[in-house]
Rosetta silent file (secondary structure, phi, psi, omega in degrees, C-alpha in Angstrom):
SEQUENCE: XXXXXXXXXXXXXXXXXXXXXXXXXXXXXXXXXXXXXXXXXXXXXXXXXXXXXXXXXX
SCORE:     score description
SCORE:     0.000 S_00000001
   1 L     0.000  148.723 -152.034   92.275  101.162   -0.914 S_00000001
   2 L  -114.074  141.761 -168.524   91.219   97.826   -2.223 S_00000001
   3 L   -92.559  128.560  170.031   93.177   94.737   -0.651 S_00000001
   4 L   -77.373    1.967  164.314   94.689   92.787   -3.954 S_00000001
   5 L   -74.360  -50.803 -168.677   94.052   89.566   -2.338 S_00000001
   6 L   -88.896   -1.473  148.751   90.151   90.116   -2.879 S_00000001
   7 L   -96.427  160.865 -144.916   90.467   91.546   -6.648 S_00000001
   8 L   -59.701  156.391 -145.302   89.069   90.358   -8.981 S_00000001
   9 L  -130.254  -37.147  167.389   92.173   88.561  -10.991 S_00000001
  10 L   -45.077  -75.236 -160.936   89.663   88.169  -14.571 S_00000001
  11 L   -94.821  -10.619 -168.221   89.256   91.696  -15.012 S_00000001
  12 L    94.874  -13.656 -177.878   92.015   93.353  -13.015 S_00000001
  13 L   112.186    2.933  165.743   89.917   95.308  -10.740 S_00000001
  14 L   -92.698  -38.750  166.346   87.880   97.233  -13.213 S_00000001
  15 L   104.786  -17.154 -173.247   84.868   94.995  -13.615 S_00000001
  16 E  -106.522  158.625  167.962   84.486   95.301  -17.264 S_00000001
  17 E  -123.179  171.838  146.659   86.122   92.987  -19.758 S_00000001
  18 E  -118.922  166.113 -149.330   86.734   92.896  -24.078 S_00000001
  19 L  -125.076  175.673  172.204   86.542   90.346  -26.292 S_00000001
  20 L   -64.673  -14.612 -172.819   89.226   90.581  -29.389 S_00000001
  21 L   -76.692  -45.426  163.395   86.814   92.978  -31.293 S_00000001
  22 L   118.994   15.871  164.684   87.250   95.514  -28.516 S_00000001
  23 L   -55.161  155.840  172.639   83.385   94.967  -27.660 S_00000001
  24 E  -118.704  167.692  160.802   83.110   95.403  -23.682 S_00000001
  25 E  -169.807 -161.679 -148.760   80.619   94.059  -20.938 S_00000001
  26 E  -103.820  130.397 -104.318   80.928   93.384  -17.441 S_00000001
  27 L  -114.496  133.954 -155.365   83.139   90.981  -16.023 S_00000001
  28 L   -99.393  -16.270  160.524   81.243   87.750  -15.360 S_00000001
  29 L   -78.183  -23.729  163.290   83.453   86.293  -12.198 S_00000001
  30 L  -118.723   20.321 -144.551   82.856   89.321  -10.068 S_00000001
  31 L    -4.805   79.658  138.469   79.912   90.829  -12.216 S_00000001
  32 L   102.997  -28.940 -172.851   80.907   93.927  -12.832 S_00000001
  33 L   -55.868  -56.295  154.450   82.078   94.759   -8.787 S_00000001
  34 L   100.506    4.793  159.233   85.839   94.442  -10.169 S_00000001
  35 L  -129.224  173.829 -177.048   86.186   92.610   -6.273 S_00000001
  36 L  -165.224  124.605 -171.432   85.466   89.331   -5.006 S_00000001
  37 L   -70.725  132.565  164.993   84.489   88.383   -1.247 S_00000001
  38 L   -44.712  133.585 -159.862   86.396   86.334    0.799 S_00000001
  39 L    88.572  -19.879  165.716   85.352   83.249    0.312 S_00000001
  40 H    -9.535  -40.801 -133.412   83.618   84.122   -3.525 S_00000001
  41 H   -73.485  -27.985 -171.550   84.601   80.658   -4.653 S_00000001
  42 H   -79.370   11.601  176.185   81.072   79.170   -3.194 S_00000001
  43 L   -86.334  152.752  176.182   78.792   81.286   -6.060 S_00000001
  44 L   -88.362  167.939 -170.502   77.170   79.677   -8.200 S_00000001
  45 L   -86.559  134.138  163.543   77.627   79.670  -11.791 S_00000001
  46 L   -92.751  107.589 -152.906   75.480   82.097  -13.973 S_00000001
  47 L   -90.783  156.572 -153.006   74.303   80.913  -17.417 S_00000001
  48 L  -165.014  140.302 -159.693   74.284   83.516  -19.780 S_00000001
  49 L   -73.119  139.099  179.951   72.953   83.930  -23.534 S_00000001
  50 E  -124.466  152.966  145.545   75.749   84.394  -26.214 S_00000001
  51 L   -58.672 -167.586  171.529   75.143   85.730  -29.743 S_00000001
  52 L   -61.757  -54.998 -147.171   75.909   84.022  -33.289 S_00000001
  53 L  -114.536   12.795  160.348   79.178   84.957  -33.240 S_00000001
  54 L    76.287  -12.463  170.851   79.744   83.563  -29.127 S_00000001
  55 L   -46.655  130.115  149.044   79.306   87.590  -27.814 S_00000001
  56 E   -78.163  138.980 -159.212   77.741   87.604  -24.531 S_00000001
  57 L  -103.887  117.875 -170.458   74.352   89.317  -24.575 S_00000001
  58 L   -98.224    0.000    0.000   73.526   91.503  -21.336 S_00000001
């Protein structure tokens, strides 16, 4: 069982996210894990290529 203090609170605990379109990809605060280690807060930021149209590109 997964402690709800460590999951992730972006995606819910699934790891994947959608956009308004109903495209999906992977959730970019726990990437994709759908948890996030005590302590998480200290990662660094990931820069990450978007399309024309602002989709992130994986």
């Amino acid at each position: 069982m997964v402690d709800r203090e460590l999951t992730c609170k972006a995606c819910e605990g699934t790891g994947m996210l959608s956009d308004d379109e109903g495209w999906q990809y992977n959730c970019s605060v726990c990437r994709g894990e759908g948890v996030i280690e005590a302590g998480g807060g200290s990662q660094s930021a990931k820069l990450m290529s978007v399309d024309e149209n602002n989709r992130l590109l994986d």
